[in-house]
LUMTIDO-259283 format. One record per residue: residue number from 1; x, y, z of N, C-alpha, C in turn; residue in three letters. Coordinates in steps of 0.001 Angstrom, whole numbers, m for minus. Layout:
<pts>
[pt NUM; [X; Y; Z]; [X; Y; Z]; [X; Y; Z]; ala] ...
</pts>
This chain:
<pts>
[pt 1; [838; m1169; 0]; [0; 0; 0]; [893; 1246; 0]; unk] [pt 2; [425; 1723; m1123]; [1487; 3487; m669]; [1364; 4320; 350]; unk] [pt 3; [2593; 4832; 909]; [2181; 5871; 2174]; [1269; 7163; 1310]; unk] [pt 4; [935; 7637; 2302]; [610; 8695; 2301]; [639; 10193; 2915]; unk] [pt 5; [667; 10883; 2866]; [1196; 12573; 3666]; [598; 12495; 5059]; unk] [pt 6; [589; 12942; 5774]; [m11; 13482; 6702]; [m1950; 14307; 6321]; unk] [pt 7; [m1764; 15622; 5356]; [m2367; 16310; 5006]; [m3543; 15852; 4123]; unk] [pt 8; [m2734; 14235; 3719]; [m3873; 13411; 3005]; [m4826; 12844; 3825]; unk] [pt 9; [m4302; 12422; 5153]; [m5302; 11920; 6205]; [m6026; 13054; 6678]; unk] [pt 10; [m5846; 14092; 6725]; [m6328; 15045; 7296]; [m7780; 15830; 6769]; unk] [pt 11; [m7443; 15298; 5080]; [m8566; 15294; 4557]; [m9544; 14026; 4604]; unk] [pt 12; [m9570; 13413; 5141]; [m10987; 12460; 5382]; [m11182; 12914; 7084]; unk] [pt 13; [m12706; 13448; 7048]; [m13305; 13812; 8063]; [m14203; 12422; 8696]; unk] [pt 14; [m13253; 11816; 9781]; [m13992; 11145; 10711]; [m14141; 11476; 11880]; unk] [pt 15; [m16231; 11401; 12100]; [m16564; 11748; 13367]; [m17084; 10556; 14066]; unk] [pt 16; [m17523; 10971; 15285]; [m18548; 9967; 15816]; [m19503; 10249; 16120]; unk] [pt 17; [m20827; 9569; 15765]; [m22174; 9871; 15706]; [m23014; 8715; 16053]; unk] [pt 18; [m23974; 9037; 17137]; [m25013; 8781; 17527]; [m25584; 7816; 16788]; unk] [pt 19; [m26335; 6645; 16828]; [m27461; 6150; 15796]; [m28795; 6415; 17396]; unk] [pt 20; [m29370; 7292; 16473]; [m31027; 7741; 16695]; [m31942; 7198; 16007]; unk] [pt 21; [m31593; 6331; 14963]; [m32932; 5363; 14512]; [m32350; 4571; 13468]; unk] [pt 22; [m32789; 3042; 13474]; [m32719; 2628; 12534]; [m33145; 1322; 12101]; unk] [pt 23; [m33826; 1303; 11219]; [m34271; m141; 11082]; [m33967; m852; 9472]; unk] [pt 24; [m34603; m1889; 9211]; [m34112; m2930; 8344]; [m34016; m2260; 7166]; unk] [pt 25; [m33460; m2561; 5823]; [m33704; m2033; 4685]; [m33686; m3107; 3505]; unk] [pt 26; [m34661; m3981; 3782]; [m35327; m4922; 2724]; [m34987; m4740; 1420]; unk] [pt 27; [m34964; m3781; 688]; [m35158; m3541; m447]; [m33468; m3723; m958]; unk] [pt 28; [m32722; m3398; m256]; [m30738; m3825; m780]; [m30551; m4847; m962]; unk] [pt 29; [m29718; m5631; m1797]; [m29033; m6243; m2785]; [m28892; m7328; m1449]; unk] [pt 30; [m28207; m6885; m387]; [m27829; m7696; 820]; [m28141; m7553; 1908]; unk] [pt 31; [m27937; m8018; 2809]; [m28994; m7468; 4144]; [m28105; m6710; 4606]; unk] [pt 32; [m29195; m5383; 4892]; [m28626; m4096; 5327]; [m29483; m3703; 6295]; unk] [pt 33; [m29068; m2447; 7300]; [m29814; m1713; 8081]; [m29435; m720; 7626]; unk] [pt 34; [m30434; 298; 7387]; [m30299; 1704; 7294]; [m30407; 2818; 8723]; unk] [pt 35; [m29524; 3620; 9117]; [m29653; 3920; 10088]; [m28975; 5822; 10163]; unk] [pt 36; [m29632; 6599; 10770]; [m30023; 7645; 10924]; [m28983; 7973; 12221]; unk] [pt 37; [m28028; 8716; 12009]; [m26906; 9581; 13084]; [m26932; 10772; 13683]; unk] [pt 38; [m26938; 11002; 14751]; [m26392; 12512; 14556]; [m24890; 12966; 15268]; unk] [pt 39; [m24620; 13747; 14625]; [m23383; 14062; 14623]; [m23029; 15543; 15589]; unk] [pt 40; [m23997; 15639; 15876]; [m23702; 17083; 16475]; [m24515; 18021; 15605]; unk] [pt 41; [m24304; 19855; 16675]; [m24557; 20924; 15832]; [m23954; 21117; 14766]; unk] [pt 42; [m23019; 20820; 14112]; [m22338; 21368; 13458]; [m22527; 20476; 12113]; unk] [pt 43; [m22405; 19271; 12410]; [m22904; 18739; 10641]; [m24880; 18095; 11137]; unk] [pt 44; [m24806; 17304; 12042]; [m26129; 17567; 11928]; [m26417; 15637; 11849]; unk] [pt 45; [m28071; 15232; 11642]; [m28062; 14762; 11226]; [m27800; 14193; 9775]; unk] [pt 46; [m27222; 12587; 9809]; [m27095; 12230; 8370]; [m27730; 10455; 8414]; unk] [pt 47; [m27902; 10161; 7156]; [m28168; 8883; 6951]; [m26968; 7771; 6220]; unk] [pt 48; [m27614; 6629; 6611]; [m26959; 5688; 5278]; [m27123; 4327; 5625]; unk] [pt 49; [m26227; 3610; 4946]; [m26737; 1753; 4973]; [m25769; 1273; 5246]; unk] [pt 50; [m25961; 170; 5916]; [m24280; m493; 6283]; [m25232; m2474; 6150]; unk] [pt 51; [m24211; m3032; 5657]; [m24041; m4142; 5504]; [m24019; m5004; 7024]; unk] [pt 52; [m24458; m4930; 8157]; [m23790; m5396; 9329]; [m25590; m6085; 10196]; unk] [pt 53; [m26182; m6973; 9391]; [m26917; m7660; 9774]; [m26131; m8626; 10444]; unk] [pt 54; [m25489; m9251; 10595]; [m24408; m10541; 11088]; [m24157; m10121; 12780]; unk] [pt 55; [m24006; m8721; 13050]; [m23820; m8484; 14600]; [m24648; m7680; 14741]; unk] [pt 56; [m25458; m7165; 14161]; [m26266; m5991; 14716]; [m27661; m6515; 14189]; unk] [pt 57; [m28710; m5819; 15049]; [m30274; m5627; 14160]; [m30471; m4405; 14877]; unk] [pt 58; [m31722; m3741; 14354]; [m31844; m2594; 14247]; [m32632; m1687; 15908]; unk] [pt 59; [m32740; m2261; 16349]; [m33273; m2511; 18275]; [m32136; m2415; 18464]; unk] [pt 60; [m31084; m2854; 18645]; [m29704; m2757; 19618]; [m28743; m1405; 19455]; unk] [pt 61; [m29258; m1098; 18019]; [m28189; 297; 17483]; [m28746; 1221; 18039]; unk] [pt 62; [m30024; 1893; 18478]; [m30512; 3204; 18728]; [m29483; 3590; 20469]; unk] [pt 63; [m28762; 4527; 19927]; [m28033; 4980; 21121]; [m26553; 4371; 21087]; unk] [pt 64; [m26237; 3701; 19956]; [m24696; 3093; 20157]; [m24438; 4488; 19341]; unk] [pt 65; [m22870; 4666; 19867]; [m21844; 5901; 18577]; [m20941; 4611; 18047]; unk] [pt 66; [m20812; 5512; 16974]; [m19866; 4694; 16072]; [m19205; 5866; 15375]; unk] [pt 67; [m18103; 5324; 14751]; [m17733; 6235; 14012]; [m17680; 6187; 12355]; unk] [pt 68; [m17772; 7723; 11662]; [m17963; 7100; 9994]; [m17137; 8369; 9370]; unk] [pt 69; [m17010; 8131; 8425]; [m16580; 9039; 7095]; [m18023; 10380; 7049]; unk] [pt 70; [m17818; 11691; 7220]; [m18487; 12588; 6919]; [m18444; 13503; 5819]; unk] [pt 71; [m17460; 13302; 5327]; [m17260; 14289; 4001]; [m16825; 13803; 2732]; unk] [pt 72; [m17641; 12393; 2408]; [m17812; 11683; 1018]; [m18916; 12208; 451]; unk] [pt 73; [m19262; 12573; m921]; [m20255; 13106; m1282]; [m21445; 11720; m922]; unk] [pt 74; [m22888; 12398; m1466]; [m24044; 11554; m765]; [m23755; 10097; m2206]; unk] [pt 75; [m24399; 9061; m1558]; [m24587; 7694; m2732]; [m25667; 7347; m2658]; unk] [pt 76; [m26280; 7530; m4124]; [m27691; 6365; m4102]; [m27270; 4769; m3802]; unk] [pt 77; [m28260; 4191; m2884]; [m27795; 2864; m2515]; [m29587; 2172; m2845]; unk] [pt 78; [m29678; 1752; m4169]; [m31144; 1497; m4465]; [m32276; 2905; m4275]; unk] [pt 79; [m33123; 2355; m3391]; [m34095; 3746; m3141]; [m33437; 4576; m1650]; unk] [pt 80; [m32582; 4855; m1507]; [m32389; 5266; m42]; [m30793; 5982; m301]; unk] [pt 81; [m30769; 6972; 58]; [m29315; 8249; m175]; [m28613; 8050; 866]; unk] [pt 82; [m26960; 7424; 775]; [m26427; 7455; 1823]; [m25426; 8756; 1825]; unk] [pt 83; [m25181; 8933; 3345]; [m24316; 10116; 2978]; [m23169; 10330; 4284]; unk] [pt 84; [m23176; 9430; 4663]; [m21928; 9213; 5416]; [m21711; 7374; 4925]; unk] [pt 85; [m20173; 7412; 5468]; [m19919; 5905; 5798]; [m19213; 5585; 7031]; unk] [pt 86; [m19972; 4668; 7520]; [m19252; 3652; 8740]; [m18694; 3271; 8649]; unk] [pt 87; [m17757; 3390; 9922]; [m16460; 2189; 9863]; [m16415; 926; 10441]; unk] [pt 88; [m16030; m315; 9721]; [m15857; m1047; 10685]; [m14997; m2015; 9979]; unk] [pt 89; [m14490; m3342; 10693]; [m14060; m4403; 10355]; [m14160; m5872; 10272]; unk] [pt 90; [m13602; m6327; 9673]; [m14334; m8046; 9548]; [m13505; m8675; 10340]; unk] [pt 91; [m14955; m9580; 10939]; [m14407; m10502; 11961]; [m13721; m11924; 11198]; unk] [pt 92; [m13794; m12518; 11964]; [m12399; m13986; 11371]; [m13169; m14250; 10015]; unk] [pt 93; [m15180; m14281; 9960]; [m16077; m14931; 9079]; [m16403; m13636; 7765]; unk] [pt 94; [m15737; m12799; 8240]; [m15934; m11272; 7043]; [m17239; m10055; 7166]; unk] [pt 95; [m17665; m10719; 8439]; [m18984; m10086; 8864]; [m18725; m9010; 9192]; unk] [pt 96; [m19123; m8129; 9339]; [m18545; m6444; 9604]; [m18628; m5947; 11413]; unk] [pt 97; [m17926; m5566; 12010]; [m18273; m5163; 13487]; [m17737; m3543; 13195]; unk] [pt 98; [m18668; m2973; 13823]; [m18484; m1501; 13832]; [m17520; m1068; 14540]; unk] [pt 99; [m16682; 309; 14117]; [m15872; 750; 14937]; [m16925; 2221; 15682]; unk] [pt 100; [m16223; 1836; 17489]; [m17072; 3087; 18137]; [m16167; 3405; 19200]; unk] [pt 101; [m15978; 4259; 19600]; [m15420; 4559; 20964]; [m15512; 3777; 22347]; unk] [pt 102; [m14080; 3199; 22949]; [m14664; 2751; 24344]; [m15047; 3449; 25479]; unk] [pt 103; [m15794; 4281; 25379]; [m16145; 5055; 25969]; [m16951; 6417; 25731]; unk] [pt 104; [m18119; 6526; 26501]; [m19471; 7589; 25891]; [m18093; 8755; 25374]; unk] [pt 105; [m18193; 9127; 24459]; [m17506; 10783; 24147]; [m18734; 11992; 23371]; unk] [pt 106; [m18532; 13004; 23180]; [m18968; 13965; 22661]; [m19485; 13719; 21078]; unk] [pt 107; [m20918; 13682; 21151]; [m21260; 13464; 19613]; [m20943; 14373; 18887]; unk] [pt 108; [m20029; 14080; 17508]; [m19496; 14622; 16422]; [m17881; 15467; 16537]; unk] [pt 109; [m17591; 14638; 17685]; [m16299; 14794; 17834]; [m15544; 14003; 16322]; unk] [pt 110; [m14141; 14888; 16519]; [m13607; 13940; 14705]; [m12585; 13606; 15674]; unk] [pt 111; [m12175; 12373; 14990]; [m10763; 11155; 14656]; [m9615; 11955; 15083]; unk] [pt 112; [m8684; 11608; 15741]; [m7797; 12827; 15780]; [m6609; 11079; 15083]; unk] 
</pts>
């Protein structure tokens, strides 16, 4: 993988945000939950879809933070506009586990 600058990381804005709602989204290619963030005053709420039926359903997320990508432009994902992305990683089986803070912090705090 090539390095990269400093100034290059600096441009991807990761915060951490709230999930305030979210439930199933039937209609994607794969099983998804669509789920609703907020990020603070300052960007606000945002939406989007994440692939992570395997550890999550949509009852357990309201009130977890996680953290995502905030300043990718928005993506049609079928009928539903995503506009952030989550982070997370695959477990041993490739299933996705979210990345979130160990510990409550300040919604829409960014990545340092």
């Amino acid at each position: 993988m090539a390095e990269i600058e400093f100034d290059d990381f600096m441009k991807v804005d990761i915060r951490v945000g709230t999930v305030i709602r979210a439930e199933p989204f039937p209609e994607a290619r794969k099983p998804a939950i669509k789920l609703w963030l907020d990020f603070g005053p300052e960007i606000g709420e945002r939406k989007t879809s994440a692939q992570i039926t395997a550890h999550y359903d949509p009852q357990g997320l309201v009130g977890k933070q996680v953290m995502a990508v905030v300043n990718f432009p928005p993506r049609q994902i079928g009928p539903f506009m995503s506009e952030v992305l989550v982070l997370g990683v695959p477990d041993k089986e490739g299933a996705i586990v979210l990345l979130s803070p160990d510990q409550d912090v300040p919604t829409g705090g960014r990545m340092h």
